[in-house]
PATI-223050 format. One record per residue (C-alpha): residue number from 1; x, y, z. Coordinates in steps of 0.05 Angstrom, whole numbers. Layout:
<setis>
<seti><seq>NUM</seq><east>X</east><north>Y</north><up>Z</up></seti>
...
</setis>
This chain:
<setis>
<seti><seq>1</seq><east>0</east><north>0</north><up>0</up></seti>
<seti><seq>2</seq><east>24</east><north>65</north><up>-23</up></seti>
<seti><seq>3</seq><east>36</east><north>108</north><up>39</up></seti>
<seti><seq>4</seq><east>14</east><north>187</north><up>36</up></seti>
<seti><seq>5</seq><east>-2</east><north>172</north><up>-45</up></seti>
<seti><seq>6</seq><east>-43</east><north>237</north><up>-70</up></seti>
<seti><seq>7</seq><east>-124</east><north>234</north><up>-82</up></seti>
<seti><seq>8</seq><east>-151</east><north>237</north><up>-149</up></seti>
<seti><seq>9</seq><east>-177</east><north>315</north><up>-163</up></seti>
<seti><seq>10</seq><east>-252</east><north>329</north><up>-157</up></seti>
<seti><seq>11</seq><east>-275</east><north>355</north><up>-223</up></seti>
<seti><seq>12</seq><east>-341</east><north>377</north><up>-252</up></seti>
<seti><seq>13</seq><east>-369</east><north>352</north><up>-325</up></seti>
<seti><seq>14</seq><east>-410</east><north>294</north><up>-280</up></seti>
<seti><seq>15</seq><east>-474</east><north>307</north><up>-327</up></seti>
<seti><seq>16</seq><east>-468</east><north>233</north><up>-357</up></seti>
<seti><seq>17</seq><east>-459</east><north>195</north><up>-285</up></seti>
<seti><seq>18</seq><east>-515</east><north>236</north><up>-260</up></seti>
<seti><seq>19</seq><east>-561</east><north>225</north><up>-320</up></seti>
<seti><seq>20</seq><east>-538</east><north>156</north><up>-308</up></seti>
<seti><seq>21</seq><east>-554</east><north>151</north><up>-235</up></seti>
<seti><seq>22</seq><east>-626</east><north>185</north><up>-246</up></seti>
<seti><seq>23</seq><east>-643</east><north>167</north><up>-315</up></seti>
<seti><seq>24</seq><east>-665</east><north>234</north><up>-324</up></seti>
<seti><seq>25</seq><east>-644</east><north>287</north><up>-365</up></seti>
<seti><seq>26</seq><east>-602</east><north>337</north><up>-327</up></seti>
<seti><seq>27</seq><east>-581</east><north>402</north><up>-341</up></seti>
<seti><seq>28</seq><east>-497</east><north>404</north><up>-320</up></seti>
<seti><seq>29</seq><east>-477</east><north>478</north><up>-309</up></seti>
<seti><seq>30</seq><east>-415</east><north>442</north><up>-279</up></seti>
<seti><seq>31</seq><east>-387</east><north>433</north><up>-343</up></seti>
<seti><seq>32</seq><east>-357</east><north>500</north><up>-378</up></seti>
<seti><seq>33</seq><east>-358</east><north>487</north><up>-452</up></seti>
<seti><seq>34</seq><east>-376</east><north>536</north><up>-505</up></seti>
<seti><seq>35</seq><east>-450</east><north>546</north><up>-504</up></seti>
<seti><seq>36</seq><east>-459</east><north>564</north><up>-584</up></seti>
<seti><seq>37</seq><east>-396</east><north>529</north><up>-618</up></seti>
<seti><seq>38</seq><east>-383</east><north>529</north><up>-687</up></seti>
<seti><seq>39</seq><east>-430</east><north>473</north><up>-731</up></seti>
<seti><seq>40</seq><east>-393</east><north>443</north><up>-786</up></seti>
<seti><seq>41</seq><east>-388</east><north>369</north><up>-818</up></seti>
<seti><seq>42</seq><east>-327</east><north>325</north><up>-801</up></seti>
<seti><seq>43</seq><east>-318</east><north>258</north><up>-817</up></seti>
<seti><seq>44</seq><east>-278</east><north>196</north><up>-797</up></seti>
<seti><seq>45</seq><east>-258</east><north>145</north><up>-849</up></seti>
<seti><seq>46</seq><east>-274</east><north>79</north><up>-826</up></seti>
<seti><seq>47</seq><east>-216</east><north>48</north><up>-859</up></seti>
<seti><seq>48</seq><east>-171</east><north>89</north><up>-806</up></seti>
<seti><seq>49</seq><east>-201</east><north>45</north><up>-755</up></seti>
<seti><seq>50</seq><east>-165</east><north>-9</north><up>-784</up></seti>
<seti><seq>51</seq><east>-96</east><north>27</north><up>-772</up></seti>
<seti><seq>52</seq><east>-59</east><north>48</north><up>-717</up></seti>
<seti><seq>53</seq><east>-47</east><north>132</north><up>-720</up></seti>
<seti><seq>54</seq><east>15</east><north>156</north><up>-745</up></seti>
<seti><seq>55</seq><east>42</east><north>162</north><up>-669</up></seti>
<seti><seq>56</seq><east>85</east><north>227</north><up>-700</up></seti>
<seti><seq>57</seq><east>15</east><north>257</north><up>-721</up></seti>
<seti><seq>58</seq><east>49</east><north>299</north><up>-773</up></seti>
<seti><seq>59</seq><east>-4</east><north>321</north><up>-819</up></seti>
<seti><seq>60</seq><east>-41</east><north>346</north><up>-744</up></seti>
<seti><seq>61</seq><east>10</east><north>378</north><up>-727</up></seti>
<seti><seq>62</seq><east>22</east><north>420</north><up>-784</up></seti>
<seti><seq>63</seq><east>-43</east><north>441</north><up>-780</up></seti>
<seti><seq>64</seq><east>-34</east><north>467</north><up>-716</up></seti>
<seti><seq>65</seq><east>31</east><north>501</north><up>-739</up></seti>
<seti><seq>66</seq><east>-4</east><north>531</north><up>-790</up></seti>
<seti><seq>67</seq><east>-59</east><north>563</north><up>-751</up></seti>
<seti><seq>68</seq><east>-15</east><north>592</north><up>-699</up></seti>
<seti><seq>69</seq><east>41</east><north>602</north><up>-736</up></seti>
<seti><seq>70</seq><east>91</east><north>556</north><up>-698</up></seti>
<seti><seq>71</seq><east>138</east><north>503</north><up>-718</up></seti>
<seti><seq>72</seq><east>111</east><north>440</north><up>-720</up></seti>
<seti><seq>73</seq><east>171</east><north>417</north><up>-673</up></seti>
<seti><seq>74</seq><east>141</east><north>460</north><up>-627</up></seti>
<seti><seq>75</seq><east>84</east><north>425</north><up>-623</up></seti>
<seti><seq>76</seq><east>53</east><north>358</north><up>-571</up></seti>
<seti><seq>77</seq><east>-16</east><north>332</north><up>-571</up></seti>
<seti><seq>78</seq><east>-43</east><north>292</north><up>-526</up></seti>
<seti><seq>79</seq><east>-112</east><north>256</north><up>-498</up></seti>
<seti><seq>80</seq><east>-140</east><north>315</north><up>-470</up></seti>
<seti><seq>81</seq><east>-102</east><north>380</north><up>-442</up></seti>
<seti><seq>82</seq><east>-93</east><north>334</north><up>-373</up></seti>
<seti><seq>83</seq><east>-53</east><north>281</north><up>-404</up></seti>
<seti><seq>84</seq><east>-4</east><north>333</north><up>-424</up></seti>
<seti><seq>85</seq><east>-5</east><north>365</north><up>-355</up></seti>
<seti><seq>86</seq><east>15</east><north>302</north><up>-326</up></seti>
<seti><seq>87</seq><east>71</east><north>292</north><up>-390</up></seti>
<seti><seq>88</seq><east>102</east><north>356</north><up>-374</up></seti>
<seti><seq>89</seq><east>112</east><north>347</north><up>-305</up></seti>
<seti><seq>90</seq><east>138</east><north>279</north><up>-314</up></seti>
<seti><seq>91</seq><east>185</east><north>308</north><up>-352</up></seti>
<seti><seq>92</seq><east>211</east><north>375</north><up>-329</up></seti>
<seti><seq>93</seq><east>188</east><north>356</north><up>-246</up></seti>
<seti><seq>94</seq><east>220</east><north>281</north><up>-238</up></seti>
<seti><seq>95</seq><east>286</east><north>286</north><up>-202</up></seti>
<seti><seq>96</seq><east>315</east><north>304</north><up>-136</up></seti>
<seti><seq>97</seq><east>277</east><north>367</north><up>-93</up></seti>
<seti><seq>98</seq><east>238</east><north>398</north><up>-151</up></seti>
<seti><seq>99</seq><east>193</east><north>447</north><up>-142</up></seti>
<seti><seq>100</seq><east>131</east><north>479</north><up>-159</up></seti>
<seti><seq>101</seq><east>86</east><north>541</north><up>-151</up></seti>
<seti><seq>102</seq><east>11</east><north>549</north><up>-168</up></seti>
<seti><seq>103</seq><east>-43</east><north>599</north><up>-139</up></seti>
<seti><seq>104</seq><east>-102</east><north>579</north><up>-102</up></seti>
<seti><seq>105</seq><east>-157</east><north>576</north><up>-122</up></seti>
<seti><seq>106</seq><east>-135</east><north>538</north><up>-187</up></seti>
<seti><seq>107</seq><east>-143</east><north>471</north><up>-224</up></seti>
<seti><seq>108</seq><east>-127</east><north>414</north><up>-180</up></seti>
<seti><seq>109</seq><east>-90</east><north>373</north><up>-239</up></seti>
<seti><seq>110</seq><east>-30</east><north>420</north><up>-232</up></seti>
<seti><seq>111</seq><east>-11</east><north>405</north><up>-162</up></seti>
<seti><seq>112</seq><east>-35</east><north>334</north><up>-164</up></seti>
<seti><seq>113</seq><east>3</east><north>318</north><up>-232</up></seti>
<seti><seq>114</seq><east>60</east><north>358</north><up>-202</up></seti>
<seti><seq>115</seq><east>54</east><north>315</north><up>-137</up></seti>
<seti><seq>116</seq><east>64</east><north>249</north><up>-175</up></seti>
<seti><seq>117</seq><east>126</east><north>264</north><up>-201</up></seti>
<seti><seq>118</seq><east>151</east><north>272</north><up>-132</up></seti>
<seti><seq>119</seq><east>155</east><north>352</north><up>-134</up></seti>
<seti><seq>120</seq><east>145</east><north>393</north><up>-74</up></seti>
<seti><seq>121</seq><east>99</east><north>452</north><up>-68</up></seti>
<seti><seq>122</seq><east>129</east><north>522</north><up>-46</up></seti>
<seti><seq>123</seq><east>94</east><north>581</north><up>-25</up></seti>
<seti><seq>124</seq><east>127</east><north>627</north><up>-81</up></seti>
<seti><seq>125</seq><east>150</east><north>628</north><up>-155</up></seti>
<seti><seq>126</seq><east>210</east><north>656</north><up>-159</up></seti>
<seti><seq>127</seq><east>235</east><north>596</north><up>-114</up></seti>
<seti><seq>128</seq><east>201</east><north>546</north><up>-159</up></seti>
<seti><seq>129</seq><east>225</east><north>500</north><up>-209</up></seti>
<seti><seq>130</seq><east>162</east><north>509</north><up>-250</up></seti>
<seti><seq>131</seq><east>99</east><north>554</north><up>-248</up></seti>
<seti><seq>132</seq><east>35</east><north>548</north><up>-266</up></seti>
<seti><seq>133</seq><east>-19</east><north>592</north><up>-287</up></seti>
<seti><seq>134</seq><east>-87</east><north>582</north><up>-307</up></seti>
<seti><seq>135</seq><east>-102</east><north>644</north><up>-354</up></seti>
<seti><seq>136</seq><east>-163</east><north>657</north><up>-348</up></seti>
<seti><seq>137</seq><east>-166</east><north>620</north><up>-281</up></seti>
<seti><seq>138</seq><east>-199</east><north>561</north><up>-262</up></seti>
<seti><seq>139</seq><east>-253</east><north>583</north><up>-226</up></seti>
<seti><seq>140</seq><east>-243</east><north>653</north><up>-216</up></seti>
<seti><seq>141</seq><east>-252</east><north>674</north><up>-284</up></seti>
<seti><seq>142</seq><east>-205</east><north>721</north><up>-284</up></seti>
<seti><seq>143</seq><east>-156</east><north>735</north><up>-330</up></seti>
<seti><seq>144</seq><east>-91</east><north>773</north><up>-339</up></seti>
<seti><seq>145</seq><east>-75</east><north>811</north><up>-397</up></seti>
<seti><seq>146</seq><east>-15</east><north>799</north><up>-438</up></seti>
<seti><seq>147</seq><east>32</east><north>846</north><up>-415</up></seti>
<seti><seq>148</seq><east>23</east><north>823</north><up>-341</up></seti>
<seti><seq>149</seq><east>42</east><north>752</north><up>-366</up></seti>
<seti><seq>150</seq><east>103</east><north>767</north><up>-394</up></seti>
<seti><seq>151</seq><east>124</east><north>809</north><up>-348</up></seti>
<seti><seq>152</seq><east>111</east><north>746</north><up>-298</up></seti>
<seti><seq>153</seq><east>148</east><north>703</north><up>-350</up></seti>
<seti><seq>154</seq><east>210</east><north>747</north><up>-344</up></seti>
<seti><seq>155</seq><east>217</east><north>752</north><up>-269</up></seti>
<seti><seq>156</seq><east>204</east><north>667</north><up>-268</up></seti>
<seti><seq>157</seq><east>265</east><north>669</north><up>-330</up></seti>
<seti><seq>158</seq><east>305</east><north>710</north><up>-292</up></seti>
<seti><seq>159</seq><east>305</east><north>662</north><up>-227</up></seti>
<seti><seq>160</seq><east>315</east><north>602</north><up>-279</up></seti>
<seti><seq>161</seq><east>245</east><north>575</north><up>-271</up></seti>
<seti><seq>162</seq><east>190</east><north>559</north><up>-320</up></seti>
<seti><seq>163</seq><east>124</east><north>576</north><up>-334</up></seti>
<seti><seq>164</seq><east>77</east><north>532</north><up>-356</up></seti>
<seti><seq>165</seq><east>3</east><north>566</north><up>-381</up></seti>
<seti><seq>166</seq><east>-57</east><north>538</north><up>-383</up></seti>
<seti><seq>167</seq><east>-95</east><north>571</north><up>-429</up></seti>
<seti><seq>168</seq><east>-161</east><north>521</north><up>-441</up></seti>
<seti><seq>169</seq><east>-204</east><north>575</north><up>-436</up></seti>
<seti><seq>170</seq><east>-181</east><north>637</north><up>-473</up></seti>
<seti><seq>171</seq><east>-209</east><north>626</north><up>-540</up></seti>
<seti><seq>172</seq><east>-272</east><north>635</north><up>-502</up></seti>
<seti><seq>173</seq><east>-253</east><north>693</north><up>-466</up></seti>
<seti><seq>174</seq><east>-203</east><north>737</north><up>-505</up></seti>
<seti><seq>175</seq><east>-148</east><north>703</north><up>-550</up></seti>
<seti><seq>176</seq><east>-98</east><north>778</north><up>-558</up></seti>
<seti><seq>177</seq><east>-78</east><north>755</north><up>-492</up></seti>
<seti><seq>178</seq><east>-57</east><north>686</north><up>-514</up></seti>
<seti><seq>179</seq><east>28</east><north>675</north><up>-501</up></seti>
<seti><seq>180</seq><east>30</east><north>624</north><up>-554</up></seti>
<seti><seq>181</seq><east>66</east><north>676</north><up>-603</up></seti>
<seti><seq>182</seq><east>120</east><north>680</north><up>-542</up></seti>
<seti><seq>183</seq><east>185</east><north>657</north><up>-564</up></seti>
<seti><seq>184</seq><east>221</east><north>637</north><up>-506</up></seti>
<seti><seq>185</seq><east>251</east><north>566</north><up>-477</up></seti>
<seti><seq>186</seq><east>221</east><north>573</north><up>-414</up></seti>
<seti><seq>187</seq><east>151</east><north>576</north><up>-429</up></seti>
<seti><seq>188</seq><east>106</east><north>519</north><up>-444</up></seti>
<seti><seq>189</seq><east>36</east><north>544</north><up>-466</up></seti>
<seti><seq>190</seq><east>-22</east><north>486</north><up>-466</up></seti>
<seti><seq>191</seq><east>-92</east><north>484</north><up>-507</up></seti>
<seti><seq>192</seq><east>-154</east><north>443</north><up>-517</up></seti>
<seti><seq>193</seq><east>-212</east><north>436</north><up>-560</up></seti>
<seti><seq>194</seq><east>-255</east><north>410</north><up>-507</up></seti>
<seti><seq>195</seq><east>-275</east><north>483</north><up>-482</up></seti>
<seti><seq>196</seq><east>-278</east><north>526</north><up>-546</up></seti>
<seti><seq>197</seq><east>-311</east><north>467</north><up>-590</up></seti>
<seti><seq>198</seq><east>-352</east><north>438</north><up>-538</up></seti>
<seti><seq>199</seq><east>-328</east><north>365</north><up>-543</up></seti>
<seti><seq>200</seq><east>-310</east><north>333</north><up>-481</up></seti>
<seti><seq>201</seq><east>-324</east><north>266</north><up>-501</up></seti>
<seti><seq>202</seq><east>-262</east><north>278</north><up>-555</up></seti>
<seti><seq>203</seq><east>-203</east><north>282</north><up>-508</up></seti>
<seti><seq>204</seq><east>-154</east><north>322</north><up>-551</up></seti>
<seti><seq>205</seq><east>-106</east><north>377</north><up>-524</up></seti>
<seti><seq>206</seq><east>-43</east><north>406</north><up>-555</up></seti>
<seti><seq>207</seq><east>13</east><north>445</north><up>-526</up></seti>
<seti><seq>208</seq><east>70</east><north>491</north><up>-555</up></seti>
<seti><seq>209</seq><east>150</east><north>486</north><up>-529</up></seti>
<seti><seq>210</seq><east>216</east><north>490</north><up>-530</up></seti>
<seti><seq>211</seq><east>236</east><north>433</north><up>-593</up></seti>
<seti><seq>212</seq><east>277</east><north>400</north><up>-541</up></seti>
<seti><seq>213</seq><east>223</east><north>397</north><up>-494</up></seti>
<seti><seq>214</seq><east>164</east><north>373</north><up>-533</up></seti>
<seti><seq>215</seq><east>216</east><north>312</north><up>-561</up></seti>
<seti><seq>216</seq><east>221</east><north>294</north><up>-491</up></seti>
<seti><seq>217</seq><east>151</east><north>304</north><up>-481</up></seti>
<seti><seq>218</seq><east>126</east><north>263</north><up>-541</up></seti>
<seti><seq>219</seq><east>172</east><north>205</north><up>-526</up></seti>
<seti><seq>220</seq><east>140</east><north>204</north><up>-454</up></seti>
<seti><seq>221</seq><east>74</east><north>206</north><up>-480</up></seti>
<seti><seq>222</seq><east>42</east><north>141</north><up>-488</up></seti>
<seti><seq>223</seq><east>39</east><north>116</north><up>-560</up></seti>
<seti><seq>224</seq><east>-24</east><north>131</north><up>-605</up></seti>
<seti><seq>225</seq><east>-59</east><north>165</north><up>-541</up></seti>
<seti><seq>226</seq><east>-91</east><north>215</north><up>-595</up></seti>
<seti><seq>227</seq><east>-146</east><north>167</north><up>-626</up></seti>
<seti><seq>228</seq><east>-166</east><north>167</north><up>-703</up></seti>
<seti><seq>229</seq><east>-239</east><north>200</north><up>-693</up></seti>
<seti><seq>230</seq><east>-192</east><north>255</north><up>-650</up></seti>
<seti><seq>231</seq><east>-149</east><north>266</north><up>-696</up></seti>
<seti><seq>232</seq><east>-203</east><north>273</north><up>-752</up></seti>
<seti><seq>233</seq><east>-246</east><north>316</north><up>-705</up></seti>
<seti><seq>234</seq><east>-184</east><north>375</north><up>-696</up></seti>
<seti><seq>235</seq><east>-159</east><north>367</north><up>-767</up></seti>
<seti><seq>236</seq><east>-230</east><north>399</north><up>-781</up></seti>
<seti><seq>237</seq><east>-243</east><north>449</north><up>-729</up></seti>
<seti><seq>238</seq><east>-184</east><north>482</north><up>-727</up></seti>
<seti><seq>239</seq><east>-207</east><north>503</north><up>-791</up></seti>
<seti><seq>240</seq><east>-262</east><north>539</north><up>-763</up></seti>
<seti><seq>241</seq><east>-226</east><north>576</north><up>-696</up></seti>
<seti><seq>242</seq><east>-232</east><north>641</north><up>-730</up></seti>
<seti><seq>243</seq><east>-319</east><north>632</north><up>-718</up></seti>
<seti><seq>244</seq><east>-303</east><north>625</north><up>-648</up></seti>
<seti><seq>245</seq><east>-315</east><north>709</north><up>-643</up></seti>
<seti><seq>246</seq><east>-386</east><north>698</north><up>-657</up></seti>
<seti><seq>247</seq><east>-381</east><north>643</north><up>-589</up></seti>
<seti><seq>248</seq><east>-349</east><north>703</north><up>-549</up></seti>
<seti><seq>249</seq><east>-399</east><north>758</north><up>-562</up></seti>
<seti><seq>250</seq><east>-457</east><north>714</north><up>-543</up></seti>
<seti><seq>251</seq><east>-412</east><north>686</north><up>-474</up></seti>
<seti><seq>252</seq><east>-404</east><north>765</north><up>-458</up></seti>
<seti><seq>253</seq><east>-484</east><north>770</north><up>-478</up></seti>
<seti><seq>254</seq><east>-505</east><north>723</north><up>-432</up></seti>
<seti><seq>255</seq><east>-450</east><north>721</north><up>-376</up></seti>
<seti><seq>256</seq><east>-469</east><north>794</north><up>-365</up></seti>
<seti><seq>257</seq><east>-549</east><north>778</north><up>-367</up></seti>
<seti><seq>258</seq><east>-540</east><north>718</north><up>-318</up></seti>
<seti><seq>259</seq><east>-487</east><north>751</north><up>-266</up></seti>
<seti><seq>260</seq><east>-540</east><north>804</north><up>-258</up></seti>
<seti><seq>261</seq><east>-606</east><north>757</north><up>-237</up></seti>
<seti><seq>262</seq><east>-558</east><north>715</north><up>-199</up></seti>
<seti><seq>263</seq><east>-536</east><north>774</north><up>-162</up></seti>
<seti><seq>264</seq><east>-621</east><north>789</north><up>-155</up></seti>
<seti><seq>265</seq><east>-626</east><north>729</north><up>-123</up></seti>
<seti><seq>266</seq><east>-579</east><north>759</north><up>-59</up></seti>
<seti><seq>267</seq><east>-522</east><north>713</north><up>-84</up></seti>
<seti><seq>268</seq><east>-454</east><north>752</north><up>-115</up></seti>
<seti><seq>269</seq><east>-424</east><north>736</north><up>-174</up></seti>
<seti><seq>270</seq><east>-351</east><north>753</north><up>-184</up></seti>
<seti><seq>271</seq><east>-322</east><north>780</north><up>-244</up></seti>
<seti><seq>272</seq><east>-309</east><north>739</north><up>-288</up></seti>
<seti><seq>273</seq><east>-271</east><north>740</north><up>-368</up></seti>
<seti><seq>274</seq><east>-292</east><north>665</north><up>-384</up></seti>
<seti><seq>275</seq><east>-352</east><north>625</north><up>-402</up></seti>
<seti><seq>276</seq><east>-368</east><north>611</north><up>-317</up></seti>
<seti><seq>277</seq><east>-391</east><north>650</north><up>-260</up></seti>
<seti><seq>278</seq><east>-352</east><north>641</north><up>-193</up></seti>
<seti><seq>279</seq><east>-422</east><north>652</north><up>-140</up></seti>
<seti><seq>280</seq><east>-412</east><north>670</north><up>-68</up></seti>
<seti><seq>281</seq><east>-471</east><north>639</north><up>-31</up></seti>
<seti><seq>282</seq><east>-442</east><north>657</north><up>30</up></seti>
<seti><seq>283</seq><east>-455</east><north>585</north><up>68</up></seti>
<seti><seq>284</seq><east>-433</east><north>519</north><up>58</up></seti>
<seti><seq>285</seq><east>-467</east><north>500</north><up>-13</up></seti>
<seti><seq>286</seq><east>-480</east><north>428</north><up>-4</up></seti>
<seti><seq>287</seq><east>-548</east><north>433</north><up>10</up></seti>
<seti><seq>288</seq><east>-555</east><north>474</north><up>-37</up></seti>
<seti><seq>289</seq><east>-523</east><north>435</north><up>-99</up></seti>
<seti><seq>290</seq><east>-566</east><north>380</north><up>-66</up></seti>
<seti><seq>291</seq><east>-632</east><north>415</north><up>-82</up></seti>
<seti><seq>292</seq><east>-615</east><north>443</north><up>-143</up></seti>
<seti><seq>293</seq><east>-600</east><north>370</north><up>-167</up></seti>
<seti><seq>294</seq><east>-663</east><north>344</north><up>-142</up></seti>
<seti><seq>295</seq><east>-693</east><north>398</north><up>-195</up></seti>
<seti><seq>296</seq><east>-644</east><north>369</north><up>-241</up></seti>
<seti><seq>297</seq><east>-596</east><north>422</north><up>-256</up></seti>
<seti><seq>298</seq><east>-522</east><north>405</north><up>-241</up></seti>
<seti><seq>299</seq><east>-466</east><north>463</north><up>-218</up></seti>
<seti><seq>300</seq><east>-398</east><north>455</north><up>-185</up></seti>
<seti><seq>301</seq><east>-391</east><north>457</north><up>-117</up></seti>
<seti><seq>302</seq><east>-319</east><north>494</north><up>-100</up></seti>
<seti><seq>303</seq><east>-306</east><north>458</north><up>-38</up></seti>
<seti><seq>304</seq><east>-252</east><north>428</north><up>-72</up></seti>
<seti><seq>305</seq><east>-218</east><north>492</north><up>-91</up></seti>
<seti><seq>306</seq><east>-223</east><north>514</north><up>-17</up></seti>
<seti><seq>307</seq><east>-276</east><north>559</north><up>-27</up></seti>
<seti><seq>308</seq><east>-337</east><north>517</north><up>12</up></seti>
<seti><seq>309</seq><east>-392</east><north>570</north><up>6</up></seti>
<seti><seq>310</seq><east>-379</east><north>577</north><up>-86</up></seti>
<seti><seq>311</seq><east>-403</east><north>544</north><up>-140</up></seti>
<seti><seq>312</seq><east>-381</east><north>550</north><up>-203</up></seti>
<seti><seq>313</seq><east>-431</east><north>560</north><up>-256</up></seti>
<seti><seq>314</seq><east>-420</east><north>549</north><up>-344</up></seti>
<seti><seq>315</seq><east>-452</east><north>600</north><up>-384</up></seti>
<seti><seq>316</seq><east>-500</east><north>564</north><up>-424</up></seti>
<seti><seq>317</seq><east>-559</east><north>588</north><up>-472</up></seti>
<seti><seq>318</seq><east>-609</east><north>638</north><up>-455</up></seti>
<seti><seq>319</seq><east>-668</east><north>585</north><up>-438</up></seti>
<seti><seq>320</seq><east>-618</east><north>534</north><up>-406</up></seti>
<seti><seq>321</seq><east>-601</east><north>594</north><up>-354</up></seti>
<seti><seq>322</seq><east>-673</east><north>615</north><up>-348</up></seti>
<seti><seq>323</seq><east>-680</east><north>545</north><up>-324</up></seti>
<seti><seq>324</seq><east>-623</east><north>555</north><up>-279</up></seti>
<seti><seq>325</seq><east>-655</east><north>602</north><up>-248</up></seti>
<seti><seq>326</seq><east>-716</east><north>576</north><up>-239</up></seti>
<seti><seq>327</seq><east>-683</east><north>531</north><up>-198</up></seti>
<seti><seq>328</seq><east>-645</east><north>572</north><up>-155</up></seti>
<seti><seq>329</seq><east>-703</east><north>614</north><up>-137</up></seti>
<seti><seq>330</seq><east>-743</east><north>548</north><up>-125</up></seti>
<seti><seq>331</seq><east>-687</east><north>523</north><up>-79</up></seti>
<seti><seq>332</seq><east>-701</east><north>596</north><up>-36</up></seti>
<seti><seq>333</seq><east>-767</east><north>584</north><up>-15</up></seti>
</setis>
C-alpha cells in the first residue's frame, strides 16, 4: 500500500454519471464548454479504424503550426489538455527536490500531476522550479492581460524557472492575450478543443514548447494516445477557430445577463472573463447543490478549490439559464 499517495482531483463535467444515476435528463452547469460552438461536418474514415495513428501525427500537427504560426517541432498533442499536464511534469518535475508554484484557487491537476512526479509545493515562484498559471483562471474567471504575463514570465526566466500556461479557456474569453506567439525556452503554453468546441467526449489537447522539450515530451507520451476519430475531429475544427468570435460575443451577452439575476437572487457573482460564474452563496453549498440536483440542474460545488460557500456556474444558452434560475429561486423558498 502506497503510503501518503495523493487523491484523485474532484472535477465537474459529472452530467453523464448523473443522467446515469437518475435516468433523467439533467441540465450540467458544472461543465464550462462553449454554449454556441461552431457547426460544421467532419468525418472519420472507417478504414482508419483499421490502422494504428501515425504516433508522430504529422499532418495534425502541421495544422496546428499553421494556424498559430509555430513550428511544427514545437508542437505535442495529447488525450485531453490533462494528459499533457501530467507529461510535462513527468518530464521537467521528476528528479531530486523539484519544485513547484501554483495559486489557489486553481485547477487541481497541476498540483496533483505535479505531486506524482515527486515535486514539492512552495509558497512562491520565484523559488520554484516550474509555475503554473491558469489564464483565465480556473474558477475565478479572471484573466490577466498579456503584458502582465510576460512580465511574470520574465521575473520566473530571470530566477531560472518555467512557466507553464494553461490557457483552455481563452479562446472563449479573449485570445490577444494568448502567449502562444511568445518565443522563449522557458515557457510551455497548453490548449484544448474541449472548451472552445464543446467536445468533451473527444479528449484532444495540444501544447506549444521549446523543440527540445516537446521531443522529450512526445517520447513520454504514451503511443497513439490521440485516437483516429480525434485526430479527424481537430484536423477539421481548427479550420473553423476564426468563428469562435461569434461564441465570445454571445458568452459576454449572456455572462453579463446571468451575473446580474444571480446577483437578484442575494447571491454575488464575481467577475469573471470566461464562459463561468464564480457565486458566493455565503454558506456551505451542499445543501444547496443537493436541491438544485433534485430539480435536475447540475453546478460545481468549489469545496474542492477551498472555497466551501462557491459554486461554479457554465454559461450556457439563454433558456438553459432561465432554467437555472428557476431553480435557484425554487431552492429559496
Amino acid at each position: 500500500m502506497a503510503i501518503g499517495f495523493p487523491k484523485r482531483v474532484i472535477h465537474g463535467g459529472t452530467g453523464k454519471r448523473q443522467r446515469e444515476k437518475s435516468r433523467k435528463k439533467v441540465l450540467d452547469f458544472s461543465a464550462s464548454t462553449n454554449p454556441c460552438p461552431p457547426v460544421f461536418d467532419w468525418h472519420c474514415d472507417p478504414e482508419l479504424l483499421g490502422c494504428y495513428p501515425d504516433d508522430c501525427y504529422h499532418e495534425l500537427k502541421e495544422r496546428i503550426a499553421r494556424t498559430y504560426n509555430r513550428k511544427s517541432e514545437e508542437i505535442c498533442v495529447g488525450n485531453g489538455s490533462i494528459e499533457i499536464i501530467r507529461v510535462f511534469c513527468s518530464v521537467v518535475l521528476a528528479g531530486h527536490k523539484r519544485t513547484f508554484f501554483t495559486e489557489s484557487p486553481t485547477f487541481g491537476e497541476y498540483e496533483l500531476s505535479a505531486a506524482l512526479a515527486g515535486a514539492k509545493k512552495v509558497k512562491n515562484y520565484p523559488i520554484a522550479d516550474v509555475t503554473f498559471i491558469c489564464n483565465p483562471n480556473n474558477p475565478t474567471g479572471s484573466l490577466r492581460k498579456k503584458d502582465e504575463m510576460a512580465l511574470l514570465l520574465r521575473e520566473v526566466v530571470s530566477h531560472d524557472g518555467m512557466l507553464f500556461c494553461d490557457e483552455a479557456f481563452i479562446e472563449l474569453s479573449d485570445p490577444a492575450q494568448s502567449m502562444v506567439d511568445c518565443d522563449e525556452p522557458r515557457l510551455f503554453v497548453l490548449h484544448s478543443l474541449t472548451k472552445s468546441f464543446a467536445i468533451p467526449g473527444i479528449r484532444f489537447g495540444y501544447g506549444f514548447g521549446d523543440p527540445d522539450l516537446i521531443e522529450k515530451m512526445e517520447t513520454t507520451r504514451p503511443p497513439w494516445s490521440v485516437n483516429a476519430f480525434a485526430e479527424a475531429y481537430a484536423m477539421e475544427a481548427l479550420k473553423h477557430k476564426d468563428e469562435l468570435t461569434v461564441s465570445r460575443t454571445v458568452i459576454v451577452q449572456e455572462r453579463e445577463w446571468l451575473s446580474a439575476q444571480i446577483d437578484g437572487l442575494s447571491f454575488h457573482c464575481y467577475p469573471s472573463s470566461a464562459n463561468f460564474i464564480l457565486v458566493e452563496c455565503r454558506e456551505n453549498v451542499a445543501p444547496l447543490c443537493a436541491a438544485l440536483l433534485q430539480q435536475d440542474v447540475l453546478v460545481r460545488d468549489c469545496t474542492s478549490f477551498g472555497l466551501p460557500t462557491c459554486i461554479r456556474i457554465a454559461v450556457r444558452t439563454r433558456k438553459e439559464n432561465q432554467a437555472l434560475l428557476e431553480a435557484l429561486s425554487a431552492c429559496m423558498h
